[in-house]
N, C-alpha and C positions, 0 to 999 in steps of 0.2 A: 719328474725331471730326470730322474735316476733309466730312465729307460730310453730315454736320449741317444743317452752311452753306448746303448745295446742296438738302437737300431740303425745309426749311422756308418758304424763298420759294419753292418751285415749288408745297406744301402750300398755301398761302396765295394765290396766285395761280388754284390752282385749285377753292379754296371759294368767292373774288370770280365765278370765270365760272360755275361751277353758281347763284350765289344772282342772279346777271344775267339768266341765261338764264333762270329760275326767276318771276323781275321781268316779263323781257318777255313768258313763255306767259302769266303771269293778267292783264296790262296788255291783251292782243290779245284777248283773250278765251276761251283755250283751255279754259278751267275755268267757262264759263257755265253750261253744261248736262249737267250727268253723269249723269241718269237718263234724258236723252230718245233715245238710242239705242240703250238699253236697251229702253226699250216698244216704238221702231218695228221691230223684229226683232219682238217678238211679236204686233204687229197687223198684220198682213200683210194684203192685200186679200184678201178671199174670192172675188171675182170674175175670172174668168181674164180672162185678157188676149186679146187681138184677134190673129188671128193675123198675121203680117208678109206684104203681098201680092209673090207669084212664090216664095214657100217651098213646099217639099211639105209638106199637114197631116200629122198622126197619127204625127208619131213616123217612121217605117218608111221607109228608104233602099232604092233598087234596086241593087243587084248584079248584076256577070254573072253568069250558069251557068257553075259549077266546069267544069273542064275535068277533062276522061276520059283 
């Protein structure tokens, strides 16, 4: 019974920081926009990209010849 005591204020103490924390994401603006990163994953550019100059194009790395 004695531990009652002990867990009631620690219960209480930590619904005040969840409902804080809670306060400070939608004050920041964490919850502005919750469908718009949703669409940008699906409208991706159609158009490639440029490639980066001093890369090799096409994918395809050189390797040594396996040794015998």
């Amino acid at each position: 019974m004695d531990i009652i005591y002990l867990l009631i204020p620690i219960a209480i103490l930590l619904v005040m920081a969840m409902v804080a924390g809670f306060l400070w994401a939608s004050k920041s603006g964490q919850f502005d926009d919750l469908e718009g990163p949703a669409h940008r994953i699906l409208m991706e550019e159609d158009e490639p990209r440029e490639p980066v100059p001093g890369k090799q194009s096409g994918g395809k790395r050189r390797h040594a010849p396996p040794k015998k």
